[in-house]
ZADO-1210 file (C-alpha; in nm, 4 decimals, padded with zeros to 6 digits):
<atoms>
<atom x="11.0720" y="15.3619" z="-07.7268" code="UNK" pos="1"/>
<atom x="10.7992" y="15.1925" z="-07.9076" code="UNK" pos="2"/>
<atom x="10.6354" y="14.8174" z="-07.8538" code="UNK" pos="3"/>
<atom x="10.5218" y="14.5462" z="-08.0764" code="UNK" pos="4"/>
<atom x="10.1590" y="14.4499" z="-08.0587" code="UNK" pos="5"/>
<atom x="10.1130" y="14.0789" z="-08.2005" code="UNK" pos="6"/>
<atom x="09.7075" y="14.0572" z="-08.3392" code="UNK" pos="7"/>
<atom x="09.6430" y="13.6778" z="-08.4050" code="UNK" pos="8"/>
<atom x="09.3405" y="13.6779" z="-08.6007" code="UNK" pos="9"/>
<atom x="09.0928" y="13.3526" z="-08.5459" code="UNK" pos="10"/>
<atom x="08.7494" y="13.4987" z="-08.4533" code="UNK" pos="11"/>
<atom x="08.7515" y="13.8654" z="-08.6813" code="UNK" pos="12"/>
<atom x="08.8935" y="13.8914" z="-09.0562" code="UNK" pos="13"/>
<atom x="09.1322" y="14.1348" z="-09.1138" code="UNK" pos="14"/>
<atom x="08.9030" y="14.3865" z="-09.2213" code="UNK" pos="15"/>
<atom x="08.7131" y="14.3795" z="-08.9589" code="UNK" pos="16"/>
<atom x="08.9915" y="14.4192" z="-08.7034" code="UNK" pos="17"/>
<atom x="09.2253" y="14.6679" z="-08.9168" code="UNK" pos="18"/>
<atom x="08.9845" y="14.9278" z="-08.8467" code="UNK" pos="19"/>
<atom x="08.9401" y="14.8960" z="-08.5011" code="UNK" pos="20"/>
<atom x="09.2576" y="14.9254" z="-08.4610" code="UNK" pos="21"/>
<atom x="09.3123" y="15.2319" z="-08.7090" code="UNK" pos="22"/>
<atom x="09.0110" y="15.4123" z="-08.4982" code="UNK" pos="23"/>
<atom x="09.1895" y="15.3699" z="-08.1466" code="UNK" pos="24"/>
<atom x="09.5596" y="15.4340" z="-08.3463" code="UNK" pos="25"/>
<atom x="09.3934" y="15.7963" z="-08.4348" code="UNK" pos="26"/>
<atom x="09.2004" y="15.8463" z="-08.1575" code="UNK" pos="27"/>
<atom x="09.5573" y="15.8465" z="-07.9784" code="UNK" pos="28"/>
<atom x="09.6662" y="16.1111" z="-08.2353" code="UNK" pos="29"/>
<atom x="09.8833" y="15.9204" z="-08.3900" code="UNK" pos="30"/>
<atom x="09.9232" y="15.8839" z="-08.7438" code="UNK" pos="31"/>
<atom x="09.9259" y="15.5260" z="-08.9021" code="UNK" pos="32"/>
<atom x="10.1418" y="15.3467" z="-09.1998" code="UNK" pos="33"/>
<atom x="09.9739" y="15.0436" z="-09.2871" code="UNK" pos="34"/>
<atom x="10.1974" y="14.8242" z="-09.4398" code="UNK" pos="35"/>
<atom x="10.1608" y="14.4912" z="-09.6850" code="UNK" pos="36"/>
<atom x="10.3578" y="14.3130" z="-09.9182" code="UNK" pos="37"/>
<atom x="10.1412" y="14.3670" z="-10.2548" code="UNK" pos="38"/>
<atom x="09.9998" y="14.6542" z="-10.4330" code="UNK" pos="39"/>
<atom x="09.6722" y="14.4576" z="-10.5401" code="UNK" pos="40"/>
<atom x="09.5994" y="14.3136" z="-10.1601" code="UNK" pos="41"/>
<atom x="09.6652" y="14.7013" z="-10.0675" code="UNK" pos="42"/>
<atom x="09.3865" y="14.8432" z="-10.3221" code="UNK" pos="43"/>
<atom x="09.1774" y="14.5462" z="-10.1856" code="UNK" pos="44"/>
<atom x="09.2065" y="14.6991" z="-09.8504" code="UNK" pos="45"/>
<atom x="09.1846" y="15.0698" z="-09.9300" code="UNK" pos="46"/>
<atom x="08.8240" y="14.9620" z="-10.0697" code="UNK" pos="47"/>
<atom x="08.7124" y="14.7816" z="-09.8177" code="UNK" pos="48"/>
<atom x="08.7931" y="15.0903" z="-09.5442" code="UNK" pos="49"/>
<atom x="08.6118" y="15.3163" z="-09.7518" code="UNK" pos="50"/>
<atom x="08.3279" y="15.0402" z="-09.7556" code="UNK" pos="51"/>
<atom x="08.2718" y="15.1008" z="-09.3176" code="UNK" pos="52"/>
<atom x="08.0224" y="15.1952" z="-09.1598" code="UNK" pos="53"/>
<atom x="07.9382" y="15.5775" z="-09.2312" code="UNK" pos="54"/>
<atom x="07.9984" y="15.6806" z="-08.7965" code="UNK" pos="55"/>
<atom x="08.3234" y="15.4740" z="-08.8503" code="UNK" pos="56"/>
<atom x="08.4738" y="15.6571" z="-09.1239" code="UNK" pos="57"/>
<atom x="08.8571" y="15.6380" z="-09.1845" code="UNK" pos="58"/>
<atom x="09.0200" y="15.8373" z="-09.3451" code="UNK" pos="59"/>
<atom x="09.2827" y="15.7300" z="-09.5473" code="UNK" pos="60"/>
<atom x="09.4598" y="15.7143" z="-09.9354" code="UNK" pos="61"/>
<atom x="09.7249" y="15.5112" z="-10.0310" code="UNK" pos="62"/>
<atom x="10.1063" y="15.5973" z="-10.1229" code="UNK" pos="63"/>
<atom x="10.1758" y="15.7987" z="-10.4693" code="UNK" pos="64"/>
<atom x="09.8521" y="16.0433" z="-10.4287" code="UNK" pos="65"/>
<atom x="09.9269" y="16.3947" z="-10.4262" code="UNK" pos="66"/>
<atom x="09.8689" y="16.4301" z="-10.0377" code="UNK" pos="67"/>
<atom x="10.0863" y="16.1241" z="-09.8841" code="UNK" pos="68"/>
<atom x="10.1833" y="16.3688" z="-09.6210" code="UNK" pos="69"/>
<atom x="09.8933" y="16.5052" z="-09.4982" code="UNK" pos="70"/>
<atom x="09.7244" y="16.1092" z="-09.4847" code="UNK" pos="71"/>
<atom x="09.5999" y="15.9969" z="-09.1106" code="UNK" pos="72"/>
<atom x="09.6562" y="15.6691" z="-09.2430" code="UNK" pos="73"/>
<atom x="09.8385" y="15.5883" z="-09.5495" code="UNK" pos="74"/>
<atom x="09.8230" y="15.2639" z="-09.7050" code="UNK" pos="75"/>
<atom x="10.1907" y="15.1218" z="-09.8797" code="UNK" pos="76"/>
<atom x="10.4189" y="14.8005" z="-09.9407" code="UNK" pos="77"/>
<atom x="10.7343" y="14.9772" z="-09.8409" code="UNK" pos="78"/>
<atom x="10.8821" y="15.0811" z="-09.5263" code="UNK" pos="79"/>
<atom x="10.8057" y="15.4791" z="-09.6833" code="UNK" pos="80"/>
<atom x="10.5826" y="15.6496" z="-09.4488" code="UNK" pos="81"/>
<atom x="10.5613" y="16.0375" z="-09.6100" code="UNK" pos="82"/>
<atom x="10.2770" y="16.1028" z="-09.3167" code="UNK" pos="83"/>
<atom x="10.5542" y="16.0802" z="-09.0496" code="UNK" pos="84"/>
<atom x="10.3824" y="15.7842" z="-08.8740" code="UNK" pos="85"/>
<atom x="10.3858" y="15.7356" z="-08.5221" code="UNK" pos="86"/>
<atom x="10.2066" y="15.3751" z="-08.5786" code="UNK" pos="87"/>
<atom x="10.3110" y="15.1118" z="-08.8157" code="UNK" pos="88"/>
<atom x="10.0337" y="14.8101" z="-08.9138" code="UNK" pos="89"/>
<atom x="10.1862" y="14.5396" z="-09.0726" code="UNK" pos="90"/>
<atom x="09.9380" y="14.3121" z="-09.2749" code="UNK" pos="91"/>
<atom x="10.0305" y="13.9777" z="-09.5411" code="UNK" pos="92"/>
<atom x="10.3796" y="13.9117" z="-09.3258" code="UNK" pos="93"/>
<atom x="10.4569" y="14.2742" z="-09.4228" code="UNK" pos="94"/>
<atom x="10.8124" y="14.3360" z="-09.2330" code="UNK" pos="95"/>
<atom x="10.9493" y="14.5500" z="-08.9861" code="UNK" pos="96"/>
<atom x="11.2909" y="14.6428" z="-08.8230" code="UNK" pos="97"/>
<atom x="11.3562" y="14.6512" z="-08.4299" code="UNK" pos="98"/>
<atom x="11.5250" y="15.0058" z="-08.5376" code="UNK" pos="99"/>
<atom x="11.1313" y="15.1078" z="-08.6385" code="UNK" pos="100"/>
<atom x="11.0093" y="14.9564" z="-08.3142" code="UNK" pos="101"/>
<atom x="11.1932" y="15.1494" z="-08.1105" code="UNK" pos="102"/>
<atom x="11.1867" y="15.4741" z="-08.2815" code="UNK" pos="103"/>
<atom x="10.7958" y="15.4792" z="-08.3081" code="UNK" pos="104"/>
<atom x="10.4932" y="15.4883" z="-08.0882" code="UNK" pos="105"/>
<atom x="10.3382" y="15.1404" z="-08.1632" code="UNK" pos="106"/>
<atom x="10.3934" y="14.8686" z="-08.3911" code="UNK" pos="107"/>
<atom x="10.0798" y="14.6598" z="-08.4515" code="UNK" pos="108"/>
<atom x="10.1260" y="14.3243" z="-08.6480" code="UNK" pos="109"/>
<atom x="09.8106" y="14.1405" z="-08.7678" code="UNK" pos="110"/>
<atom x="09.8249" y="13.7542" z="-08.8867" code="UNK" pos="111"/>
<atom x="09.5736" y="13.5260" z="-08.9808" code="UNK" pos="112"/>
<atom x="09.5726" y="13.2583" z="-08.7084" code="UNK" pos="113"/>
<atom x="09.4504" y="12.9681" z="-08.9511" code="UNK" pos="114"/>
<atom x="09.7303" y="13.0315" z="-09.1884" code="UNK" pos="115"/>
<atom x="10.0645" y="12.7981" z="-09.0416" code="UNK" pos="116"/>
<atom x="10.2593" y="13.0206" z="-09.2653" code="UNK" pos="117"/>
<atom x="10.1562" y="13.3419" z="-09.0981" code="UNK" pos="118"/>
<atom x="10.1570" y="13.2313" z="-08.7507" code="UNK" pos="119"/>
<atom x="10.5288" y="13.1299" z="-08.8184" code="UNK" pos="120"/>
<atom x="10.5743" y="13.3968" z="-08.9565" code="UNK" pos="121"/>
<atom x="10.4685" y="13.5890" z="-08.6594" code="UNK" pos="122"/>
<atom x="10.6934" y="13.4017" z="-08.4542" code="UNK" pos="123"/>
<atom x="10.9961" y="13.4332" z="-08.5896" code="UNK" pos="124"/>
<atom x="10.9150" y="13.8467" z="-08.6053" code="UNK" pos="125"/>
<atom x="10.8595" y="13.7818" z="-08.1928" code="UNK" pos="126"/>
<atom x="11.1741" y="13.6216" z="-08.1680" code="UNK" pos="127"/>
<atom x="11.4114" y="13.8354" z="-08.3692" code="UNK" pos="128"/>
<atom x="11.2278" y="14.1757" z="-08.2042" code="UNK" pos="129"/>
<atom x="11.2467" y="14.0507" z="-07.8719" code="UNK" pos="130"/>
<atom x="11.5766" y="13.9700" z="-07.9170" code="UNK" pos="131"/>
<atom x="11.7142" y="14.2896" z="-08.0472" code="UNK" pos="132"/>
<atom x="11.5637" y="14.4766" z="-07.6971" code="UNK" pos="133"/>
<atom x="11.2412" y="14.5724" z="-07.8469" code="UNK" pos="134"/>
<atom x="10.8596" y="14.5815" z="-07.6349" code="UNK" pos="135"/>
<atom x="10.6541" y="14.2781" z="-07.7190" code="UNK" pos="136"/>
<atom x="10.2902" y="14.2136" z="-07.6417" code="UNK" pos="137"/>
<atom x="10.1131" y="13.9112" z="-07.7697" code="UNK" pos="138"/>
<atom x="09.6726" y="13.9660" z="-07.7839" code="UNK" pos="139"/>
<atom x="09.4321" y="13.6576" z="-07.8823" code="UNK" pos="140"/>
<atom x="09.1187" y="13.6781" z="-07.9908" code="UNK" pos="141"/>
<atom x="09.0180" y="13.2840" z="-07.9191" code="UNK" pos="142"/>
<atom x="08.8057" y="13.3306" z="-07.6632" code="UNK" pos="143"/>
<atom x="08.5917" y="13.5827" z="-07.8412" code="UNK" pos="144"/>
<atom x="08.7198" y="13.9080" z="-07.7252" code="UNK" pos="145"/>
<atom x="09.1214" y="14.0674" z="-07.7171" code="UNK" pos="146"/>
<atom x="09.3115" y="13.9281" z="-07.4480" code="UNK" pos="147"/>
<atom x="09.6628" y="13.9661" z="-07.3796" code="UNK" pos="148"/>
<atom x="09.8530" y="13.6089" z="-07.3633" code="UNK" pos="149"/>
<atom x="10.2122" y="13.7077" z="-07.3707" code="UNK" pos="150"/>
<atom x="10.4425" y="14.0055" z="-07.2702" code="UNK" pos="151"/>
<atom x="10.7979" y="14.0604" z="-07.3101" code="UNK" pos="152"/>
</atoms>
């Protein structure tokens, strides 16, 4: 049974933190779905990964190429993960069930803590996983480096 890692962004952008998070995801051996809620925000982000530094490369392709199964990471807006994820990153309030929770490794869900909309949002995802049984961890970045602030 999986668990539900809360990100709330306030020091790091989002892609700065996505891959850190996408290099300790493979370095598990897991396999990673990253999951949004538009197409263009997902091309956004598939550019800026292949922008990283060249010791930090990820790779990665987004959903529709000819090789969505073979993908480390695969970039998408559904809940379709054709590289049998063990990992699901949810970006842009991006959804996700307490059935995927528990049948995966690790959920990871990233908000933007300066957007009200997001951080509720983020709550409500806490409440309604928690709720259904699920593995809940909540990590801040105020004081300048990860810290874990909640667990349920």
């Amino acid at each position: 049974m999986g668990a539900a890692f809360f990100y709330h962004l306030t020091q790091r952008s989002l892609e700065d933190t996505l891959p850190m998070l996408l290099g300790k995801a493979l370095g598990a051996g897991w396999k990673v779905a990253v999951r949004g809620t538009d197409p263009g925000r997902m091309d956004w982000l598939d550019q800026r990964l292949w922008l990283g530094r060249e010791d930090d490369f990820l790779p990665h392709g987004q959903i529709g190429g000819p090789h969505d199964a073979l993908q480390p990471v695969l970039l998408t807006c559904g809940p379709e993960a054709p590289n049998a994820a063990n990992c699901v990153m949810t970006v842009d309030g991006a959804g996700i069930t307490a059935d995927e929770v528990k049948a995966l490794d690790r959920v990871c869900i990233l908000f933007d803590g300066y957007d009200q909309e997001a951080v509720q949002n983020a709550r409500v995802q806490w409440k309604e996983l928690t709720g259904a049984g699920c593995s809940a961890q909540y990590w801040s970045e105020e004081s300048g480096r990860w810290e874990k602030k909640a667990e349920s």
